[in-house]
N, C-alpha and C positions, 0 to 999 in steps of 0.2 A: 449752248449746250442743252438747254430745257427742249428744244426743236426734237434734238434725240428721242427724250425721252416720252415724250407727248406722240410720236409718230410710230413708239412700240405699243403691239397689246399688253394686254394686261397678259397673256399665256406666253409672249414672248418677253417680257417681264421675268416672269417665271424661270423659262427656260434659262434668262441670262444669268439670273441669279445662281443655279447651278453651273451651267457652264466655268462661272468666275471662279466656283468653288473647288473645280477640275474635275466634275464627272465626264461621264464619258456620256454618249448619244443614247446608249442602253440605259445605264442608270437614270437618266434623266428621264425616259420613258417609262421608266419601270418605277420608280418614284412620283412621277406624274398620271402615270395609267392612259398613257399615249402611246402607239407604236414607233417606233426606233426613226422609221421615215418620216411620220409628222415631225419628232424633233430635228430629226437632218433639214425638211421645208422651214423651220421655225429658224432656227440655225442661219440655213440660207438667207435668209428673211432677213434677220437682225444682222446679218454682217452689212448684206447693201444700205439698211437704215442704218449703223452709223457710219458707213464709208470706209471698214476694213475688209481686210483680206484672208483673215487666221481667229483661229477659238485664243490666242497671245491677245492682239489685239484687242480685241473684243471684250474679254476681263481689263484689260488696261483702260479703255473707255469705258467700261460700267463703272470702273472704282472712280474714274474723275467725275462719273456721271452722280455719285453718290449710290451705287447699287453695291450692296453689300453680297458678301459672299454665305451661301444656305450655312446657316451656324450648326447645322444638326447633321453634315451630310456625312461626318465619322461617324458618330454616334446608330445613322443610321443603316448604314454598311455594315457595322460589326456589331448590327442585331440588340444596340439600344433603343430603336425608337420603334421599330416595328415587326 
């Protein structure tokens, strides 16, 4: 399992962490200050490193992976955090 997480960036890192938390490709751009299609390449990126198929999957392997989901990503949708 560590193989996973050693062969993400640290920005696809990032990415996954929201992902897990159910943004979407915008938000995740728009909260990271990347365009929509970096996080679709990011995205792409992280499904072949951990061997799934779907954004399902992919939170399902962060969370065994120990990757938490953005604790702030309500908060910051409805104009608490930023």
């Amino acid at each position: 399992m560590e193989k996973y997480i050693e062969s993400l960036s640290e920005r696809e890192q990032e990415v996954l962490q929201w992902l897990t938390s159910g943004a979407s490709n915008r938000e995740i751009g728009r909260r990271l200050y990347i365009t929509e299609s970096t996080v679709k390449r990011h995205v792409y990126n992280i499904f072949g490193k951990l061997n799934v198929r779907n954004r399902t999957q992919a939170a399902l392997q962060a969370r065994r992976l120990g990757i938490t989901p953005q604790p702030n990503f309500t908060q910051f949708w409805e104009g608490g955090l930023g």
